[in-house]
C-alpha positions as CSV (number, residue, x, y, z in Angstrom):
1,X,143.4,99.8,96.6
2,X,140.0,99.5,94.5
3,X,139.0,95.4,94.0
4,X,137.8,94.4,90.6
5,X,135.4,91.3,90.0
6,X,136.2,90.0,86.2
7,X,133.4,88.1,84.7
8,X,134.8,86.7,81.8
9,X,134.8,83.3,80.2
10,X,137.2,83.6,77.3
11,X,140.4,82.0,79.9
12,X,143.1,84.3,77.4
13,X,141.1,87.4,77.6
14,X,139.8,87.1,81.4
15,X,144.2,86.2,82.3
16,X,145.1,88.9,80.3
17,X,142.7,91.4,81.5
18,X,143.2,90.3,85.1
19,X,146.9,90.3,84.5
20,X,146.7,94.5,83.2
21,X,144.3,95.6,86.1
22,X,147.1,93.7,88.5
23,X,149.3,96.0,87.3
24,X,147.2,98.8,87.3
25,X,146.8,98.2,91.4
26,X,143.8,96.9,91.4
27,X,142.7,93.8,93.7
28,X,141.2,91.1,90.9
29,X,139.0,88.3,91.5
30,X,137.8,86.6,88.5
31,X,134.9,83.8,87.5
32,X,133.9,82.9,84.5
33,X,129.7,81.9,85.2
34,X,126.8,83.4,86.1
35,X,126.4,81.6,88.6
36,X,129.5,82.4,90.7
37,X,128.4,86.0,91.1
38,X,125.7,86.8,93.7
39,X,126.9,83.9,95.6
40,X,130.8,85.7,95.5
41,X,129.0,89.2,96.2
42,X,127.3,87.7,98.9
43,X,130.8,87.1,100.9
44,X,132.4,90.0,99.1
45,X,132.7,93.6,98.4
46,X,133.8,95.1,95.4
47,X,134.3,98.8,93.9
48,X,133.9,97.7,90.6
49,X,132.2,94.5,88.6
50,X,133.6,94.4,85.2
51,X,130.9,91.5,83.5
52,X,131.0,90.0,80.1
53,X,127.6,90.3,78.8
54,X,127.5,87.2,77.7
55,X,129.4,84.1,79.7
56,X,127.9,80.4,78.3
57,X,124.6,80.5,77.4
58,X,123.6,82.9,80.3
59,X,123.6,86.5,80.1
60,X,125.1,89.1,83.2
61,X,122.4,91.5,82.4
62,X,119.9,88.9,84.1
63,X,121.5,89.1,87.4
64,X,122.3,93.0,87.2
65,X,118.9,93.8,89.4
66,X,120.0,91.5,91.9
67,X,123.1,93.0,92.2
68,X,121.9,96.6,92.4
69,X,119.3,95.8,94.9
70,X,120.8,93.2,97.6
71,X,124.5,93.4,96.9
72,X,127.1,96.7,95.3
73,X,127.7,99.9,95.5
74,X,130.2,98.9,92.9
75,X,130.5,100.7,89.1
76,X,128.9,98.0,87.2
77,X,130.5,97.6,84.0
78,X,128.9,95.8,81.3
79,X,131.7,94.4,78.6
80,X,130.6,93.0,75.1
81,X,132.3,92.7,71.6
82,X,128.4,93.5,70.6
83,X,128.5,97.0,71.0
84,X,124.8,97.9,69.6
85,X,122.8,100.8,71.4
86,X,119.9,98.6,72.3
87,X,122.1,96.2,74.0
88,X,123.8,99.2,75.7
89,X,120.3,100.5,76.6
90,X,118.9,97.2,78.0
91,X,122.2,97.0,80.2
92,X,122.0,100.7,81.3
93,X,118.0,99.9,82.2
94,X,118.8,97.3,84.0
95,X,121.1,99.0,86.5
96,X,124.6,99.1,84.5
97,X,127.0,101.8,85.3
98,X,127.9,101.9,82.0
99,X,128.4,99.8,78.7
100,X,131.7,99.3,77.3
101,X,132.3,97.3,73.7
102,X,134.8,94.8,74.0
103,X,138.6,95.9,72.5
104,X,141.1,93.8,71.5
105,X,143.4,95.3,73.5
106,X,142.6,95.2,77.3
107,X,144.4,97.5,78.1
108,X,141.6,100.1,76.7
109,X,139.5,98.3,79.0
110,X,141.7,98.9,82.3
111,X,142.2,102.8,80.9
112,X,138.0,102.9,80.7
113,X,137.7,101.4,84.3
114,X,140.2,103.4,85.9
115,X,138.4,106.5,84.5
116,X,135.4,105.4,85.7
117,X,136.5,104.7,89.4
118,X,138.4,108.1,89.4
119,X,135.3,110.0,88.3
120,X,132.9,107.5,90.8
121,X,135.1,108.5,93.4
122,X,135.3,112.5,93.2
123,X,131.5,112.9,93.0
124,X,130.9,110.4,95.9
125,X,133.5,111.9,98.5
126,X,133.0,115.9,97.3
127,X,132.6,118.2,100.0
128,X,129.0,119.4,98.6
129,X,127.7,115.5,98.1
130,X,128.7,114.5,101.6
131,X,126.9,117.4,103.1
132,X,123.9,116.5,100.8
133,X,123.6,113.2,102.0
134,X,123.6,114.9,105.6
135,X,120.7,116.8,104.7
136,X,118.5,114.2,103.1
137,X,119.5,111.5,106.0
138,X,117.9,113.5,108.3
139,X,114.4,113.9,106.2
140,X,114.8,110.2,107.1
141,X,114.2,108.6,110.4
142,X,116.2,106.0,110.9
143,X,115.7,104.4,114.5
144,X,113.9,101.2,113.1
145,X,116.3,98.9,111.2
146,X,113.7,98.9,108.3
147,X,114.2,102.5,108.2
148,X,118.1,101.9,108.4
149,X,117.6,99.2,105.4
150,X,115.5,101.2,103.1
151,X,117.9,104.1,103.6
152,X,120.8,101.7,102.4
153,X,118.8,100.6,99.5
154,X,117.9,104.1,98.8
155,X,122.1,104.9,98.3
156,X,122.4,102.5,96.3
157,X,119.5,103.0,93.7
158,X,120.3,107.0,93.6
159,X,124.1,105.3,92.6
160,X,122.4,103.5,89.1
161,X,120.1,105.1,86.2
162,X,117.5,102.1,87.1
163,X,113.8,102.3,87.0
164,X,112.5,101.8,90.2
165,X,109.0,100.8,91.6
166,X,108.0,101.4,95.1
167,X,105.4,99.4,96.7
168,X,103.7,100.3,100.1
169,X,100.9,101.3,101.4
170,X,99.1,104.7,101.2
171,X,100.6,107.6,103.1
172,X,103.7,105.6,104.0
173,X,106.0,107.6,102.5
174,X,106.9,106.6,99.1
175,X,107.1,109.5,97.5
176,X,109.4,110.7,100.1
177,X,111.8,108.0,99.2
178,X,111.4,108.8,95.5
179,X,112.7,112.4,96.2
180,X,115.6,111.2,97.9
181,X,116.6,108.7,95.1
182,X,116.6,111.6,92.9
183,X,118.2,114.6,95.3
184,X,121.3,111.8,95.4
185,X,122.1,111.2,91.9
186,X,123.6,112.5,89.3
187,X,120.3,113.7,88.1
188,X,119.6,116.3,91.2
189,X,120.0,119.2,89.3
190,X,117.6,118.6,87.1
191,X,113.4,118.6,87.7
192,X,112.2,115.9,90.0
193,X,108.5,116.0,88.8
194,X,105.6,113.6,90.7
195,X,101.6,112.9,89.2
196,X,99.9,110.9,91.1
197,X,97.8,108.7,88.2
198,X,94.6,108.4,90.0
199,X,94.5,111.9,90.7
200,X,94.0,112.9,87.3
201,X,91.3,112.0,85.5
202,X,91.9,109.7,82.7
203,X,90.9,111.5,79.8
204,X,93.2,114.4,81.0
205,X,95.6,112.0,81.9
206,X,97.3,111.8,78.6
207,X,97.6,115.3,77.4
208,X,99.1,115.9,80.6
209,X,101.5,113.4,79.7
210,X,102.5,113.7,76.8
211,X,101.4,117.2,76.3
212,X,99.8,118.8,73.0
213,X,99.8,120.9,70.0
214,X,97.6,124.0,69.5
215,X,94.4,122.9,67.9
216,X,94.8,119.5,68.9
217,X,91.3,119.3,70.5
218,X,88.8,122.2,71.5
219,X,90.5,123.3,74.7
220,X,94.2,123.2,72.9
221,X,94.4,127.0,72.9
222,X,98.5,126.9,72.5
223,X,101.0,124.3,72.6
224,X,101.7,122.6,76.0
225,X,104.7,120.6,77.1
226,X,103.9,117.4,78.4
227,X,105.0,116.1,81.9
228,X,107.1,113.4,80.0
229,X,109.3,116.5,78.5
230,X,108.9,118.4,81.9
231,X,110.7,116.0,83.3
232,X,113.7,116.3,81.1
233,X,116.9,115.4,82.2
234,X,115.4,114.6,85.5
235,X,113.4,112.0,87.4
236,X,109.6,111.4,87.2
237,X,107.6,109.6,89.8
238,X,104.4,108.3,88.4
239,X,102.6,107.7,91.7
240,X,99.6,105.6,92.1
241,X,100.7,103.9,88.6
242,X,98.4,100.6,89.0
243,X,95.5,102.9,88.1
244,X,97.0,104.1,85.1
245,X,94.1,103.1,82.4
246,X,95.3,99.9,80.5
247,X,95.3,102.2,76.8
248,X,97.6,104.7,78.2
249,X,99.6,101.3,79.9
250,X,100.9,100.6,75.9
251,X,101.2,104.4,75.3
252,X,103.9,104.6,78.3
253,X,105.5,101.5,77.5
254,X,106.7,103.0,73.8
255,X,108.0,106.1,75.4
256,X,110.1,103.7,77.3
257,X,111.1,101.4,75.0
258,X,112.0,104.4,72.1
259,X,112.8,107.6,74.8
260,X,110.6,109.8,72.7
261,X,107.2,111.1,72.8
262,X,105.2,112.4,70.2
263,X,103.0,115.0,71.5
264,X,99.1,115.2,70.7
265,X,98.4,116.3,67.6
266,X,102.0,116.2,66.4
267,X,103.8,114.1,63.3
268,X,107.1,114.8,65.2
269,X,109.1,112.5,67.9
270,X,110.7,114.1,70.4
271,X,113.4,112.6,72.3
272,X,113.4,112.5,75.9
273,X,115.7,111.5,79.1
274,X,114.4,111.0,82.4
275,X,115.0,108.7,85.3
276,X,111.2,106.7,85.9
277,X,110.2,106.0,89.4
278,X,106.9,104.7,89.7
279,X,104.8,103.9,93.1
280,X,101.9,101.9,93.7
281,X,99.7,100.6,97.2
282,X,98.5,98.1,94.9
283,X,100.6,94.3,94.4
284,X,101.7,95.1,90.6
285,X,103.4,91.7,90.2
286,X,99.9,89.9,91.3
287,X,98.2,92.4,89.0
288,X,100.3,91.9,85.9
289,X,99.5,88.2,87.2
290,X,96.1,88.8,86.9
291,X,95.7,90.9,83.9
292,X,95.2,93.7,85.3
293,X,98.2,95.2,85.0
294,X,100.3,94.8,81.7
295,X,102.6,92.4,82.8
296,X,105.0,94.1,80.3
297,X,104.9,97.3,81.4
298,X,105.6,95.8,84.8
299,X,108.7,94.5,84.0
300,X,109.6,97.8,82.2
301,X,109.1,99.6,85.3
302,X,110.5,97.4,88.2
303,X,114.1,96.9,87.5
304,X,114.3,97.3,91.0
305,X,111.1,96.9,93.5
306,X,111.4,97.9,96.7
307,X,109.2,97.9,99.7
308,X,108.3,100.6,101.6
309,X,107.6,100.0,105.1
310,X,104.1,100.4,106.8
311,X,104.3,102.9,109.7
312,X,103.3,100.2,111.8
313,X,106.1,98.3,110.8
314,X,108.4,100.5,111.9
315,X,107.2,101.8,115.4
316,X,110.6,102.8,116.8
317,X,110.2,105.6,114.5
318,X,107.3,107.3,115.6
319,X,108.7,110.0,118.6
320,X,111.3,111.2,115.8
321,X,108.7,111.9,113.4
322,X,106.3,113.3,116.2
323,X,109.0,116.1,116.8
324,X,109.7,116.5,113.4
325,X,106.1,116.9,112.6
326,X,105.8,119.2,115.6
327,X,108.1,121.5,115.1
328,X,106.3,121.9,111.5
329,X,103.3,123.3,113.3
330,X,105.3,125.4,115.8
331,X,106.6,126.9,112.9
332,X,103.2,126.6,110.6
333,X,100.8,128.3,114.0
334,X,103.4,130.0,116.4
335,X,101.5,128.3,119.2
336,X,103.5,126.1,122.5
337,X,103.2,122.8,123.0
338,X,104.7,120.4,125.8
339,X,106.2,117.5,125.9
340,X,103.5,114.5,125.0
341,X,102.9,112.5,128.3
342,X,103.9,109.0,128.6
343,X,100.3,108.1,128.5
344,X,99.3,109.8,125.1
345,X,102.7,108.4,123.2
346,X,101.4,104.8,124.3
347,X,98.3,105.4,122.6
348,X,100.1,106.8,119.6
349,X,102.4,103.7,119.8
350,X,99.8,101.4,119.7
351,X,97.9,102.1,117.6
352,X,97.8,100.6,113.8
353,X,97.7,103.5,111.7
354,X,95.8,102.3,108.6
355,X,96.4,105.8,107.1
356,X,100.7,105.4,108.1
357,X,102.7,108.8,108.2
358,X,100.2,110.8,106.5
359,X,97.1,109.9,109.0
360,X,100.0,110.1,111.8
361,X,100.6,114.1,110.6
362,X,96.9,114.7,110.8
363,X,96.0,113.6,113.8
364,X,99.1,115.2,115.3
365,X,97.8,118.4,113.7
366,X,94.6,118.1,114.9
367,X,95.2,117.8,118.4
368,X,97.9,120.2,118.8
369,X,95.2,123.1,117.2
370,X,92.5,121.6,120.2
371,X,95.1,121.4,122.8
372,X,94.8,123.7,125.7
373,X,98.1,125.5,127.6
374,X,100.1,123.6,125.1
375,X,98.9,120.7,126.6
376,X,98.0,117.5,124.7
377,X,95.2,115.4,126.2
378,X,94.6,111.9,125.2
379,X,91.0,112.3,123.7
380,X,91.9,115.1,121.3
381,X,93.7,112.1,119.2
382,X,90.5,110.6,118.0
383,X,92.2,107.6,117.2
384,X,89.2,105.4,116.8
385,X,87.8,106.8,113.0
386,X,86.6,103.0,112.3
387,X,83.9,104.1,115.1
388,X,83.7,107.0,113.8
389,X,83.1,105.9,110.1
390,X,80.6,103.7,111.2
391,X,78.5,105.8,113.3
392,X,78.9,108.9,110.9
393,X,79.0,107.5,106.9
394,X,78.8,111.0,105.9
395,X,82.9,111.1,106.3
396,X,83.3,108.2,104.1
397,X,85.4,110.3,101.7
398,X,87.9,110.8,104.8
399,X,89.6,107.3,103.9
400,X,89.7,105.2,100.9
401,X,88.4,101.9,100.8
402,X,91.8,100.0,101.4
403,X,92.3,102.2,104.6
404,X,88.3,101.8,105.7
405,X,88.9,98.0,105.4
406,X,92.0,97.8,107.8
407,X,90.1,100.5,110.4
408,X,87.3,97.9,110.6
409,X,89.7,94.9,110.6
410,X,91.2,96.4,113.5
411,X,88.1,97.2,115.7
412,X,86.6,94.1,115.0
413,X,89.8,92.3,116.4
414,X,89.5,94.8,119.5
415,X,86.0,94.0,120.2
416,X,86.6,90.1,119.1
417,X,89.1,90.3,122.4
418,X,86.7,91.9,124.6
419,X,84.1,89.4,123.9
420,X,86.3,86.4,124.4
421,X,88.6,88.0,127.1
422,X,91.2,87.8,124.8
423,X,91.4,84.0,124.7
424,X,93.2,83.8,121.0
425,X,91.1,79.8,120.9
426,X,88.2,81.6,121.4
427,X,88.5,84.8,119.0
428,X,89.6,81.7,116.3
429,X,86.3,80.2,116.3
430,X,84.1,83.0,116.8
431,X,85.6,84.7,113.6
432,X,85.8,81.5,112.0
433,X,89.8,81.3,111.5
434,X,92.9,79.2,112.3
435,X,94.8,80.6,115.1
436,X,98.1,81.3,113.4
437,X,95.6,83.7,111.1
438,X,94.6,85.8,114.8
439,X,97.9,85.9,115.7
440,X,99.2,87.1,112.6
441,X,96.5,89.8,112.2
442,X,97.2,91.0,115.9
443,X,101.0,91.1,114.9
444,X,99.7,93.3,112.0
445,X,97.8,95.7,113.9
446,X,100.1,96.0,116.7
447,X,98.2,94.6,119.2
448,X,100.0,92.3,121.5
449,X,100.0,90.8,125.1
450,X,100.2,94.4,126.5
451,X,96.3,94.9,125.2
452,X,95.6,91.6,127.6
453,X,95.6,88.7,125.3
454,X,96.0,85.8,126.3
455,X,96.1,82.1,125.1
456,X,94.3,79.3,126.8
């Protein structure tokens, strides 16, 4: 029996509407604020949330982020007697299921919810969905419960037409999660299409964008469909977006606000449909904060943020992806390898990797192409490159300058422990810090009483 949360604060229309879905089967709750509803979903669950859009002086719509990202799996159902496209659109952005206007009869509504649930329910609990899910769950490693979070949060976004931002640091994985979020909605069949922003340089960024008309410029030999078209139907994952020049910031923000594009050199709109992810290792709240973003455009964008997890955050998963990785290169170079001694996985375990899963796959890769007898020895990890970047500046373009900064964080902490024998007092005043700053940058790095610190 499905359970129905009525927002509504009309008391005839809420009874009555209650009163039908009753009949209907449904389980009801009803409120008639804003403010009853996170703390309700908090305690509850529901299949569906049928909101008014407007209850008081508050609007649902506000709270509809919160509810996709902490709270439902539900069909949210937006309700409104308003039934104008750009209020329709603002709810959909904002993580809607879908908008329904407002009849007299509530009964229409009931019919409409039903519908919805019936059709929510065959595509979740199809024979070729629940295998999908299979499938993409084990692209994910979920050992760490910050894996196991971010893989529920993942369900749930691929559930809702939202734009999404995803925040973590470089190599961590983001647009891993961005494929998944895409492979598990109802967009799958269509392209999922990634540019990474600070890949491409910005005067080429555009065109690529937005794509161009023959004769356009100098180079516009014949007409070229922009990524933005691409992408039809589809999701798009604009990686890397807090380097997005601030010009082309306004230019992205129209497509969003009108879904059309009007090619270079074109007098002609064309509509488009797509599904935006966007990813960024920069903070893009503290940037539109700063200016530096378009604070905007950032609110355009992240509907929904969510966090993806440092590697270092989420340690437990490190052997899985190890074999995973491994078995990549079995396949990739047909050569053996053993199991990893106990010795060489504490090293990998234990150390902070500034670079996350992407440095993890390349040093993985390099020693298993220098190991002998498909044996891995401990010193073909190199896992000191702040040494290493020191000694030899040449391979300065081996790491970007975030990554460099956390390899040299990290080895000055090491050698701040050897010089004080890992007294944290000690380290505190030589580096000029408060203790509860060392122990929170040893937390971050991973290194802990097993590397001999101690406290006097």
């Amino acid at each position: 029996m499905a359970s129905i949360l009525v927002a509504e604060d009309e008391p005839i229309y809420s009874e009555l509407l209650c009163f039908y879905l009753r009949a209907s089967g449904f389980t009801v709750h009803a409120v008639s604020s804003v403010a009853e509803i996170l703390p309700l979903l908090a305690r509850r669950t529901f299949d569906a949330l049928l909101l008014d859009l407007f209850l008081g002086q508050e609007s649902s719509i506000d709270v509809l982020p919160d509810i996709v990202h902490e709270y439902s799996n539900a069909q949210i159902i937006i309700m409104s007697a308003q039934g104008t496209v750009s209020l329709a659109v603002t709810a959909m952005e904002k993580g809607a299921s879908t908008f329904l206007t407002k009849s007299h009869d509530p009964k229409e509504i009931v019919e409409q919810v039903q519908k919805r649930l019936n059709d929510n329910q065959d595509l979740r609990s199809s024979p070729d969905e629940l295998a999908r899910q299979e499938v993409l769950k084990k692209k994910f490693v979920l050992k760490s419960s910050k894996s196991k979070k971010l893989w529920t949060v993942v369900k749930k976004l691929a559930a809702v037409d939202v734009n999404v931002l995803l925040q973590g640091e470089s190599g961590s994985g983001k647009e891993v999660v961005a494929r998944a979020i895409h492979d598990l909605s109802v967009r799958r069949s269509r392209p999922f299409i990634a540019v990474n922003c600070a890949a491409v340089p910005e005067q080429l960024l555009e065109s690529e964008l937005f794509g161009y008309k023959k004769g356009a410029f100098t180079d516009a030999k014949n007409d070229y469909k922009g990524i933005f078209e691409q992408a039809q139907g589809g999701s798009l994952l604009l990686d890397e977006i807090g380097d997005m020049p601030l010009g082309l910031q306004v230019k992205l923000l129209r497509v969003l606000q009108e879904r059309s594009v009007k090619p270079l050199g074109s007098s002609q709109l064309i509509p488009v449909d797509f599904r935006l992810i966007s990813a960024s290792h920069h903070n893009l709240r503290e940037d539109a904060i700063k200016k530096v973003f378009r604070e905007d455009l950032f609110f355009r964008i992240a509907v929904v943020e969510v966090n993806v997890p440092a590697l270092r955050e989420r340690s437990d998963d490190i052997p899985d992806l190890i074999t995973i990785i491994v078995d990549e290169l079995r396949e990739k170079y047909g050569k053996p390898l053993n199991a990893f001694s106990d010795k060489v996985l504490d090293k990998i375990l234990h150390y902070a990797w500034p670079g996350n899963i992407r440095e993890l796959r390349n040093v993985i890769e390099r020693a298993y192409v220098l190991s002998e007898e498909g044996t891995l020895l401990e010193e073909d990890l190199f896992l000191e490159p702040s040494v290493d970047l020191m000694q030899n500046p040449q391979n300065i373009h081996q790491v970007n300058l975030t990554e460099a900064r956390k390899m040299f964080e990290r080895h000055y902490l090491k050698q701040l422990m050897e010089l004080t024998g890992g007294n944290v007092t000690e380290m505190a005043k030589v580096s000029g810090r408060y203790r509860t700053d060392i122990y929170r940058l040893l937390s971050k790095h991973g290194l802990s009483s097993s590397d001999h610190i101690k406290d006097q």
